[in-house]
N, C-alpha and C positions, 0 to 999 in steps of 0.2 A: 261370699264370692264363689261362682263354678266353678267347675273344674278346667274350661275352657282359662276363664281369665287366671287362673294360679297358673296354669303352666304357660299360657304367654307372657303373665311377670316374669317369670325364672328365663325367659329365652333374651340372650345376650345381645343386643341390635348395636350396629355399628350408628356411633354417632354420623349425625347430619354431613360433615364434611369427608366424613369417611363411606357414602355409600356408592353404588357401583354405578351410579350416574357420574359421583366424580374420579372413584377411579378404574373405569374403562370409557374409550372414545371409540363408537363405534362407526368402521370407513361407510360415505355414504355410495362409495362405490364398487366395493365388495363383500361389504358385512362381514368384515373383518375386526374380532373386537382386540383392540392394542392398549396395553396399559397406557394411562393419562400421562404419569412421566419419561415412557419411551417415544410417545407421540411428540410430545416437546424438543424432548431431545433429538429427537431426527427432524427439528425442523417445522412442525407441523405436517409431514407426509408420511402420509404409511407407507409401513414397514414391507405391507406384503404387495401393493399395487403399485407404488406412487402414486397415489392420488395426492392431489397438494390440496390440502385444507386452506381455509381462506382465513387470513390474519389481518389485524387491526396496524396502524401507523407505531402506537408503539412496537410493538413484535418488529414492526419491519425495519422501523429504526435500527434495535438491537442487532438484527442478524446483520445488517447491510453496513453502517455507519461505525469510525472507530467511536472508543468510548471519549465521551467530552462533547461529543453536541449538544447545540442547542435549537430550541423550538423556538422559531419566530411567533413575534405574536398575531393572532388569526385578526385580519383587517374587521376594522367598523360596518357592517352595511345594516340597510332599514328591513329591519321584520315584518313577515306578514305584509306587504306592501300592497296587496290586494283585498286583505280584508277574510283570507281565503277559508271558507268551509265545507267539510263534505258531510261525514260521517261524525267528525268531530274537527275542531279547531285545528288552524293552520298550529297558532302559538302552541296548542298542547301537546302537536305530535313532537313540535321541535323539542320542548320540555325534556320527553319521555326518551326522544334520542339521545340527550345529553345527559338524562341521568344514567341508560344502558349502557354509554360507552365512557363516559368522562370527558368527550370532545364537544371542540364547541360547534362544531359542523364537520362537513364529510371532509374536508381535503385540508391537511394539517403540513407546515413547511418545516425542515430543519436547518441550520447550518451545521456542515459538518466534512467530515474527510472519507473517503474509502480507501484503504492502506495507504493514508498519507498523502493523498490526492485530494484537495480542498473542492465540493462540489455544492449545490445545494439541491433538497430533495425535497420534494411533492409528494404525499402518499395520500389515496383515496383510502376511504373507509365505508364497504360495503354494510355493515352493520350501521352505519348513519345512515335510517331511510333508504337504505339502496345505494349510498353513495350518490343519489341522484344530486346533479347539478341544479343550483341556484344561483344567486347574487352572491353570496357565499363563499362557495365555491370557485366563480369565474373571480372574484377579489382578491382570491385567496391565489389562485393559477399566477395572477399578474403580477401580486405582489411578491411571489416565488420566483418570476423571470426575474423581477426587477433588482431582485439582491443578487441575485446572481450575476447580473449584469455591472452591481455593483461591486461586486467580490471578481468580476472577470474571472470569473468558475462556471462550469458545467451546469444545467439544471436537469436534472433526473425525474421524472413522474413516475410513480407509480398509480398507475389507473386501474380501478373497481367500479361499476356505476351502474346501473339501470338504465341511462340515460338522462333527459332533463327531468327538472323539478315541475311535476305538473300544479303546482301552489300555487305557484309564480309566473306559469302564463306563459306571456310572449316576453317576460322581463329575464325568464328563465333562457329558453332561445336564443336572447341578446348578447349570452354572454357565450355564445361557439365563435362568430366574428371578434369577440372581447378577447377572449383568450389566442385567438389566429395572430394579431396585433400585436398581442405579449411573444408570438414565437416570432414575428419577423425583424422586432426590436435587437431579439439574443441574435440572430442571425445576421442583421449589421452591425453586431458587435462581434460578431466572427467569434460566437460561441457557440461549445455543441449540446444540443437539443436531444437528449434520449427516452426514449419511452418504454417502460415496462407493462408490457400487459398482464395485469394478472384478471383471475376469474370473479365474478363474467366482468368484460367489455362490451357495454352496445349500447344503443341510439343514438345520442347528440354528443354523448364524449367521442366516441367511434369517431363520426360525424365531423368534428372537430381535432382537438389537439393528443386526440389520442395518436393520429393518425398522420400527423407535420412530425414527426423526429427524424432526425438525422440517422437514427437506428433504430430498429422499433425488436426487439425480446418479447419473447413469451413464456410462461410457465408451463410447463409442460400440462396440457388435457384443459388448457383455460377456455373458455367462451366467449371470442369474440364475432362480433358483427352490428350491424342494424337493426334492422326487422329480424323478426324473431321466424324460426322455419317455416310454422306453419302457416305465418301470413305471408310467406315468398311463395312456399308449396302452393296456396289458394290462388296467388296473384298471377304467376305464371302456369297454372296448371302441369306441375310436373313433379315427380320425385326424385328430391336433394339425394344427391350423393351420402354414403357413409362417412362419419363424420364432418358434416360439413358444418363451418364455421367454429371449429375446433383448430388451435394452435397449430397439430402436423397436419393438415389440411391446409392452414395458410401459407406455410411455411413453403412447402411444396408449393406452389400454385402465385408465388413472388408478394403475398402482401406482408409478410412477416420476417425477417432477417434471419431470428433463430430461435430455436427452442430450447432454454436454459432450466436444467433442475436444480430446483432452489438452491442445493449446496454451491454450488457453483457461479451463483450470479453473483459474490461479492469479488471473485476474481476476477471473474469475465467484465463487470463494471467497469476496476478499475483499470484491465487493459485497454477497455475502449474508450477511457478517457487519456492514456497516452496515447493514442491511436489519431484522436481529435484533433489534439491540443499539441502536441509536438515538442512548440516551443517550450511551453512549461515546463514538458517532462525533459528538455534540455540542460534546463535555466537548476 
């Protein structure tokens, strides 16, 4: 043995779960490194920016929902319905989605209360492929109004997405009008429709029901829009404003109601569901 490899024996390595990939998160917006269980604990936002890191339908569960909910189950629809491949299999990427996150697609529904306030809740899952919408997804939107409607409770989204599901085509598309249908439904039901943007927001969710609520929130620094800058910059030939298509740029400018930092949206939620609802919070 060298002398190299004896003295790297004797050197003391932190096991696998203990290295500094998992305990420091570093901000992808100021390179700021914050330990992994202070990141948590403040929510998923750093300490030194607010930048809000981007969380999965469980996490948002937890922060937003009391404890005791329950996950509806994700509606039937037909896979692959095109046959579709590029680089690699439609089925395989779905596969590899479901085993990185544990869902069974991007947009996951609960039943459940926010301080005692019965609502139901939508959360997209940017880590599913993008969040991108499919058949899935608009199944998944509809069959969320529709309990809602059945519980005469609130339906809350939480939106993350890319946009449509380019897999699926024009079947992907189908479901911006799919879901417009599921919001007109809760709205002759004389229920209220809320929409959380979180980061990013854009294409055919934008497009669609991200942008029908009777109140639409934002997380502070999130990204929403359509077309992405630099195909607006090239289309119109001009330079976008600072910050544009960021949360306090919407806000300002009347497409977004308000910019909520995450500690704060499970009170703000459930004020605006006695805000809504009235009589409920009468009853």
């Amino acid at each position: 043995m060298s002398w190299l490899n004896r003295v790297r024996s004797k050197i003391p390595f932190l096991p696998k779960r203990e290295t500094a990939e998992t305990l420091w998160h570093k901000c992808p917006q100021c390179d700021a490194m914050v330990f992994t269980k202070d990141y948590e604990e403040n929510l998923f936002v750093c300490p030194h920016c607010a930048h809000h890191g981007r969380i999965g339908p469980t996490r948002r569960f937890e922060m937003l929902l009391d404890p005791g909910y329950t996950i509806l189950p994700p509606p039937q629809v037909k896979e692959d319905p095109l046959k579709f491949r590029d680089t690699k299999r439609y089925t395989d990427r779905i596969r590899a989605a479901r085993a990185a996150t544990g869902e069974s697609d991007a947009l996951i529904n609960a039943r459940g209360t926010i301080e005692n306030r019965r609502i139901v809740m939508g959360v997209q899952d940017f880590a599913f492929m993008g969040g991108s919408m499919g058949m899935a997804v608009g199944a998944a939107f509809v069959a969320g109004a529709r309990a809602a409607i059945q519980d005469k409770a609130p339906y809350i989204i939480v939106t993350a997405a890319g946009g449509a599901r380019m897999q699926e085509g024009i079947l992907s598309l189908m479901q911006m009008p799919k879901a417009t249908v599921a919001i007109a439904e809760l709205k002759e039901a004389g229920l209220p429709y809320i929409v959380l943007l979180a980061d990013p927001t854009t294409g055919g969710v934008t497009a669609s029901y991200a942008m029908l609520g009777d109140i639409h929130i934002a997380e502070p620094g999130a990204l929403i829009g359509f077309a992405g800058q630099r195909v607006i910059e090239s289309t119109i030939r001009e330079k976008l404003p600072e910050g544009f298509q960021r949360a306090e740029y919407l806000r300002e400018h009347g497409m977004v109601d308000m910019v909520v930092h995450r500690k704060e949206l499970r009170a703000t939620l459930a004020l605006l569901v006695d805000y809504l609802t009235p009589q409920r919070k009468a009853a």
